[in-house]
MARVO-930001 format. One record per residue (C-alpha): residue in one letter; x, y, z. Coordinates in pm, 1 decimal, padded with zeros to 6 digits. Last residue first. Example, Ala and Ser with C-alpha at 12.3 -4.5 7.8 and 13.67 -1.06 7.14 Angstrom:
pt type = S, xx = 01367.0, yy = -00106.0, zz = 00714.0
pt type = A, xx = 01230.0, yy = -00450.0, zz = 00780.0
This chain:
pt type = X, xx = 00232.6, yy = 02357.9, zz = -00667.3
pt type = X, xx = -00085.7, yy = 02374.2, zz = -00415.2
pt type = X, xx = -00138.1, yy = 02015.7, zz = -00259.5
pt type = X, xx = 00195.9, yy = 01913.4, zz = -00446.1
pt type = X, xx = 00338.9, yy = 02117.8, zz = -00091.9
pt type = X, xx = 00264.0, yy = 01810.0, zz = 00111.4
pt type = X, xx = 00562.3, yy = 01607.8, zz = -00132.3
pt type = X, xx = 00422.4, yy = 01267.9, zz = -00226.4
pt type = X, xx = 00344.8, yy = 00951.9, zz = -00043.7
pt type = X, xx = 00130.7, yy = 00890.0, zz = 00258.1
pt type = X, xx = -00177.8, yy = 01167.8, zz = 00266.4
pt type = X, xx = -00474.7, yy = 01106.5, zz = 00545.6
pt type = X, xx = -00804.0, yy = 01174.8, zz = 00417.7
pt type = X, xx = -01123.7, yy = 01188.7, zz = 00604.9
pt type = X, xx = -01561.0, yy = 01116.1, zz = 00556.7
pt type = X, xx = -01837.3, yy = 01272.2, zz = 00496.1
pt type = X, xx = -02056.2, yy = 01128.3, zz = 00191.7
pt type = X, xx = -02408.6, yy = 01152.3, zz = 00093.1
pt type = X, xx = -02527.1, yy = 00989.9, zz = -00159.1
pt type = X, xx = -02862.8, yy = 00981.2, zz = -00405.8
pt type = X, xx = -02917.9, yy = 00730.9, zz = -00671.1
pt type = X, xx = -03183.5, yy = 00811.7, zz = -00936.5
pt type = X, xx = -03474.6, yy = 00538.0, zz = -01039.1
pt type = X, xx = -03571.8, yy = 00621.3, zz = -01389.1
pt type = X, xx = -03942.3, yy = 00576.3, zz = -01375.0
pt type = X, xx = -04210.4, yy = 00346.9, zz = -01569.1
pt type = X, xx = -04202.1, yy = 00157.7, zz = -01192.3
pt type = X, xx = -04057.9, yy = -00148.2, zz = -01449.0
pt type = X, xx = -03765.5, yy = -00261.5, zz = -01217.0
pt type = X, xx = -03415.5, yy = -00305.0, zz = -01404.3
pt type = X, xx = -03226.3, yy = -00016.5, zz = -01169.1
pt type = X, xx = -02907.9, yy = 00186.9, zz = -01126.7
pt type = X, xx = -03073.5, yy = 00468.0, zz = -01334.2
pt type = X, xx = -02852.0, yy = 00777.3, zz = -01381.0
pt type = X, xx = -02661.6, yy = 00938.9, zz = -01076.0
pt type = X, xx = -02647.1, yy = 01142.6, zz = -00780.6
pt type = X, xx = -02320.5, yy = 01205.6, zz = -00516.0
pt type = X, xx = -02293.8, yy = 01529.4, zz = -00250.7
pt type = X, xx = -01977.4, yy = 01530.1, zz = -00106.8
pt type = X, xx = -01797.7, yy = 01629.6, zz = 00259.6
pt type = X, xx = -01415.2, yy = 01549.3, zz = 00309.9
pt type = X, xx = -01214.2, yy = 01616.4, zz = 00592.3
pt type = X, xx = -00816.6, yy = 01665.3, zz = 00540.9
pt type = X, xx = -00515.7, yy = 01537.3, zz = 00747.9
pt type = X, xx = -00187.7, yy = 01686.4, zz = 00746.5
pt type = X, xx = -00003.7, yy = 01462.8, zz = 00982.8
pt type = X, xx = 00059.9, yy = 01637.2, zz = 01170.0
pt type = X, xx = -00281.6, yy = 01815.7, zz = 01233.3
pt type = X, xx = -00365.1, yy = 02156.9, zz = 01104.2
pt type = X, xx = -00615.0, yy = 02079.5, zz = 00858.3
pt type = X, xx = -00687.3, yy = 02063.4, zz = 00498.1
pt type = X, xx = -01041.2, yy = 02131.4, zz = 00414.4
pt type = X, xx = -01190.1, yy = 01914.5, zz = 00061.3
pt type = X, xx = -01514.7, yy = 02038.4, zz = -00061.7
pt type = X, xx = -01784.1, yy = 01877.2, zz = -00260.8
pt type = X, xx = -01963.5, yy = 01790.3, zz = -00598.4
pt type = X, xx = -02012.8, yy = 01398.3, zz = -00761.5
pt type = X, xx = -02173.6, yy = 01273.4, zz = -01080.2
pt type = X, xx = -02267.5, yy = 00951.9, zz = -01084.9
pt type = X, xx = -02230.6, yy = 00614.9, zz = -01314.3
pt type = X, xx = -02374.8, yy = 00295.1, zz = -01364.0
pt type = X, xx = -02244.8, yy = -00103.8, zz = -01418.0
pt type = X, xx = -02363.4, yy = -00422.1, zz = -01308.9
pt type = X, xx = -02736.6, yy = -00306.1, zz = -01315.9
pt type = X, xx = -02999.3, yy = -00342.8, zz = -01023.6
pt type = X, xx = -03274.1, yy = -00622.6, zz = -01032.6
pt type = X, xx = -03111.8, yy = -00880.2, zz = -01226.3
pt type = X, xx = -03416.7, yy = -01104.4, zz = -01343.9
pt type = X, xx = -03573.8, yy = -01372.9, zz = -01155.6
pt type = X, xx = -03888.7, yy = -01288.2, zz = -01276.4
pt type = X, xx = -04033.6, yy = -01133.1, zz = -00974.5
pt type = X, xx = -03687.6, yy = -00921.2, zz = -00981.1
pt type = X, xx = -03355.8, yy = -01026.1, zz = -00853.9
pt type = X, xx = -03116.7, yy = -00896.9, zz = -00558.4
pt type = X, xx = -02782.7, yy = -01053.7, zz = -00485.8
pt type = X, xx = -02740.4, yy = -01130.4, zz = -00854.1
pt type = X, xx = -02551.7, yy = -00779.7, zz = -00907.9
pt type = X, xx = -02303.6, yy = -00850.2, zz = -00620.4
pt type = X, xx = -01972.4, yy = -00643.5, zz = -00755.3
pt type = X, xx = -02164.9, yy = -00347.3, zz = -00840.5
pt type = X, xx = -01980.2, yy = -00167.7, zz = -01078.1
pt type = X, xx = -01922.5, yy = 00234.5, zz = -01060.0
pt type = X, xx = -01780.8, yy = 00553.7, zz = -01271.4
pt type = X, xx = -01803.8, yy = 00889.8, zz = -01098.0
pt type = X, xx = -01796.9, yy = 01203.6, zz = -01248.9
pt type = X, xx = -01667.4, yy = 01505.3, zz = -01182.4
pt type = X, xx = -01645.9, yy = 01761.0, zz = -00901.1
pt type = X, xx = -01418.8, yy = 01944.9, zz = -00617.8
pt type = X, xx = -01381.7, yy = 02257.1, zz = -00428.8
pt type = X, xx = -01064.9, yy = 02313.7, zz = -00233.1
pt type = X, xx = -00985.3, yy = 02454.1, zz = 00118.7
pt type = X, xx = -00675.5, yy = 02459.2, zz = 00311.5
pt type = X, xx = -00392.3, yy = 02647.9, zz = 00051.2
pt type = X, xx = -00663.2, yy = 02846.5, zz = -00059.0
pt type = X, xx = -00931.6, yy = 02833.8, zz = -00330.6
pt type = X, xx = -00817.8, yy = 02512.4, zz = -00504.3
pt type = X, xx = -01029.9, yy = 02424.3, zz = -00731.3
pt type = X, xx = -01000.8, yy = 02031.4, zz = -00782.2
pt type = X, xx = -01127.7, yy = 01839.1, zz = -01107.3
pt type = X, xx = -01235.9, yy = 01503.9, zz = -01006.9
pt type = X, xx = -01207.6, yy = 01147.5, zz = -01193.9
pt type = X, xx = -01439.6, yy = 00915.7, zz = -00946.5
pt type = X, xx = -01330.4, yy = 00522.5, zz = -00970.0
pt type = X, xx = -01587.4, yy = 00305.4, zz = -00792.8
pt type = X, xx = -01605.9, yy = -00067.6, zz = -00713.3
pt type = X, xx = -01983.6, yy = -00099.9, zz = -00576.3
pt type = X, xx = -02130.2, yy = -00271.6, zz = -00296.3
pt type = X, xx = -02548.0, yy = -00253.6, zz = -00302.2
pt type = X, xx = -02708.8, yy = -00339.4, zz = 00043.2
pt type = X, xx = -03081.2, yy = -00376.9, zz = -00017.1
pt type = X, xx = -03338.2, yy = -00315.8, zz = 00269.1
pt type = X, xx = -03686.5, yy = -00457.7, zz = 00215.6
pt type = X, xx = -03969.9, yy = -00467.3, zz = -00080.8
pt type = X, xx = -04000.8, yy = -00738.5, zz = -00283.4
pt type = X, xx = -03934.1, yy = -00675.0, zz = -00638.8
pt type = X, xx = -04168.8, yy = -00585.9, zz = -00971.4
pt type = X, xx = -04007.4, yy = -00658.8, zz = -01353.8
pt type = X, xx = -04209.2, yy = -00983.0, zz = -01378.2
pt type = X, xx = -04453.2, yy = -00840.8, zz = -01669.4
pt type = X, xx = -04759.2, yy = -00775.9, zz = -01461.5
pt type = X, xx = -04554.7, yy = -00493.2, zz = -01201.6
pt type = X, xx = -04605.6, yy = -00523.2, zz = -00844.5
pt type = X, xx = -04412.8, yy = -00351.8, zz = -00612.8
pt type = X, xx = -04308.0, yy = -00388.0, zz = -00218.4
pt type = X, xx = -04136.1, yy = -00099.1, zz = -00147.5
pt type = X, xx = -03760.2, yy = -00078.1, zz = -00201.3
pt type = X, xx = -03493.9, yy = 00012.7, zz = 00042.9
pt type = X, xx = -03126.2, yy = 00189.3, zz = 00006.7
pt type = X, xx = -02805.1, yy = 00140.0, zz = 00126.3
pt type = X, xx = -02502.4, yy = 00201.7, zz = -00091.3
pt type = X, xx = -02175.4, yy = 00043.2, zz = -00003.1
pt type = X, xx = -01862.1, yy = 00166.6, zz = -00176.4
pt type = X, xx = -01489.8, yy = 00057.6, zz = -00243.7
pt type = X, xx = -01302.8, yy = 00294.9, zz = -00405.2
pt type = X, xx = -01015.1, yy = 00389.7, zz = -00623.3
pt type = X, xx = -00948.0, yy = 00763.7, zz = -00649.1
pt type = X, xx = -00811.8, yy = 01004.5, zz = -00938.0
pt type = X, xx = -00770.9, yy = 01351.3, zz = -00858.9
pt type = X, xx = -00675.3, yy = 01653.4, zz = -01054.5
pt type = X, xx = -00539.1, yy = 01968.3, zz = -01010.9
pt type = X, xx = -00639.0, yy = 02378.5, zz = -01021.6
pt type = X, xx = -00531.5, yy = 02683.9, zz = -00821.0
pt type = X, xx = -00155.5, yy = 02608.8, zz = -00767.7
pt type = X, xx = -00147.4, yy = 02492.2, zz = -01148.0
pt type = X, xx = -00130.5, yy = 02177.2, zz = -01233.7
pt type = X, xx = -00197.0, yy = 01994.8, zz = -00955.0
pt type = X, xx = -00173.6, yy = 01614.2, zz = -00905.0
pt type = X, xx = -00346.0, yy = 01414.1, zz = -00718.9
pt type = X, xx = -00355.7, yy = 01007.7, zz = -00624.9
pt type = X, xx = -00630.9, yy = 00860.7, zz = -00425.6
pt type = X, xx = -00694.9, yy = 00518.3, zz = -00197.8
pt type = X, xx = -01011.9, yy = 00395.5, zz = -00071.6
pt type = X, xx = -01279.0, yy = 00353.1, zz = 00177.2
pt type = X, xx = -01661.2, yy = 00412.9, zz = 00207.5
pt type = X, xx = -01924.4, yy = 00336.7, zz = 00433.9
pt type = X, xx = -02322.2, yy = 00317.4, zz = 00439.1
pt type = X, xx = -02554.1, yy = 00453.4, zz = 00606.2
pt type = X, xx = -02984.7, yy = 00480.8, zz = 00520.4
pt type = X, xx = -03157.5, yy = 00745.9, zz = 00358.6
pt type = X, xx = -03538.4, yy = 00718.3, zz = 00356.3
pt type = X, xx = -03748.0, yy = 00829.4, zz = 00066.5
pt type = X, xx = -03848.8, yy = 00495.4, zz = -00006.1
pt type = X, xx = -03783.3, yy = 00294.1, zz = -00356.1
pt type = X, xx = -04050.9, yy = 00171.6, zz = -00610.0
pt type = X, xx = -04159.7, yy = 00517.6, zz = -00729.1
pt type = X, xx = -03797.5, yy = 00656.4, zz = -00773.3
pt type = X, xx = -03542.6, yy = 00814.2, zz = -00615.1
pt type = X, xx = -03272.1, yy = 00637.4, zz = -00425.9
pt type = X, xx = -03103.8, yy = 00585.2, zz = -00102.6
pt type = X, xx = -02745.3, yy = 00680.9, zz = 00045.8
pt type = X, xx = -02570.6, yy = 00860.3, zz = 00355.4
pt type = X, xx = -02204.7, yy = 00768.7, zz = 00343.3
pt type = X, xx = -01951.4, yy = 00728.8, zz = 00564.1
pt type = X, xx = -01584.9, yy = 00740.5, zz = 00565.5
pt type = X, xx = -01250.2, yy = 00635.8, zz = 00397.9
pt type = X, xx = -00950.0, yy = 00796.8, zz = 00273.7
pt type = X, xx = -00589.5, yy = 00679.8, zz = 00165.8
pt type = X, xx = -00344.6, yy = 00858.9, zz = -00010.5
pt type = X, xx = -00080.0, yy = 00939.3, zz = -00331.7
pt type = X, xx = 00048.3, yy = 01323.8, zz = -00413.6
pt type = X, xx = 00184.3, yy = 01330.1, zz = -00768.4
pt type = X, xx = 00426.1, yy = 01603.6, zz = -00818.8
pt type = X, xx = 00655.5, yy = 01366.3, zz = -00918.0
pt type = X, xx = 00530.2, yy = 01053.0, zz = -01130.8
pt type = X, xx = 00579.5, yy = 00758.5, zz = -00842.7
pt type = X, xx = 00198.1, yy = 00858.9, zz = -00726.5
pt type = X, xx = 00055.8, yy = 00801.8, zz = -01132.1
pt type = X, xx = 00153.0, yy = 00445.4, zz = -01058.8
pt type = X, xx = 00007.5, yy = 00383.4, zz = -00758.5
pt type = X, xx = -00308.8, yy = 00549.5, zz = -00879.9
pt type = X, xx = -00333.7, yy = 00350.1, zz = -01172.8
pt type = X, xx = -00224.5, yy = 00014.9, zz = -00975.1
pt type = X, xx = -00506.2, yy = 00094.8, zz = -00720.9
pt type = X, xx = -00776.2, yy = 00082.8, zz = -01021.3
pt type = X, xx = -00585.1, yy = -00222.5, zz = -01184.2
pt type = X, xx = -00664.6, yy = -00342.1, zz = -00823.1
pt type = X, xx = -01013.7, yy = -00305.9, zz = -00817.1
pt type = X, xx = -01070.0, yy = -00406.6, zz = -01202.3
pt type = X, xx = -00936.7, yy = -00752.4, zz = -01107.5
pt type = X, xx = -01149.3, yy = -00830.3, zz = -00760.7
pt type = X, xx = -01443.6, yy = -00719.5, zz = -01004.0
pt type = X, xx = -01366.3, yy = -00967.0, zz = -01299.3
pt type = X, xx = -01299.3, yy = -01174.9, zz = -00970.2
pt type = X, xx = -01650.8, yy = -01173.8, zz = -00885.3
């Protein structure tokens, strides 16, 4: 666990740092998240979740920038109850997965209020041996990644704040033997409030 509590805050110190480099606009966000998985052991329902982090952006051209976040995510999601010979089954039931995240987005900035963003996501699940298999195995890996696409509308409030919306899916998060790679789906809506930086290093 505080391997995790570690990589968390060298993940704020990154954006921290890249904030003090002018143009660099630093923030905070947070929201909620709509999450489950595909796969033959895992039900179609989505369940919610919440999200909350910090950012830092820079853009290097007025139309195009980059965005760096630190983040601290809870995925919801529920298994069936499966039976594999070999151990690698799980009780079925509601499974809370929290994961330190750190997404690396390209933004397109299609006017000084909207922008389109995308990249990947890199995650670790900070509570790994929450969940185990029939033979006591992790059930969900320590570390996965996902690929995220959204939009970003800036708007007139003082101060300037933004709402989010994002679609997230990724490789396999899981150890269970269903003979499929289980897929993470997410959901996110959430808001951004800037605190340091100039409001016109949204579109240089």
């Amino acid at each position: 666990m505080k391997s995790k509590i570690l990589f968390f805050i060298f993940s704020l110190g990154i954006c921290v740092t890249v904030s003090a480099q002018s143009p660099v606009l630093f923030g905070v966000r947070g929201g909620t998240n709509f999450s489950g998985a595909k796969g033959d052991a895992f039900t179609k329902k989505l369940y919610v979740g919440f999200e909350v982090g910090a950012y830092a952006r820079i853009n290097f051209i007025p139309e195009l920038g980059i965005q760096v976040e630190a983040l601290y995510q809870q995925t919801r999601l529920s298994t069936k109850d499966y039976f594999v010979n070999n151990g690698t089954g799980i009780e079925g039931g509601n499974k809370k997965l929290n994961y330190f995240s750190i997404p690396i987005l390209a933004r397109f900035n299609l006017s000084p209020e909207f922008s389109l963003i995308g990249g990947p996501q890199l995650n670790v699940l900070t509570d790994k041996d929450n969940y185990l298999l029939d033979n006591r195995n992790v059930a969900f890996k320590e570390r996965s990644s996902t690929w995220i696409a959204g939009f970003e509308f800036i708007t007139k409030s003082r101060p300037r704040v933004s709402i989010y919306g994002r679609v997230a899916w990724g490789n396999k998060i899981e150890n269970i033997g269903d003979g499929t790679d289980a897929k993470i789906i997410r959901m996110q809506l959430g808001v951004v409030l800037p605190l340091i930086g100039n409001e016109e290093n949204r579109r240089r």
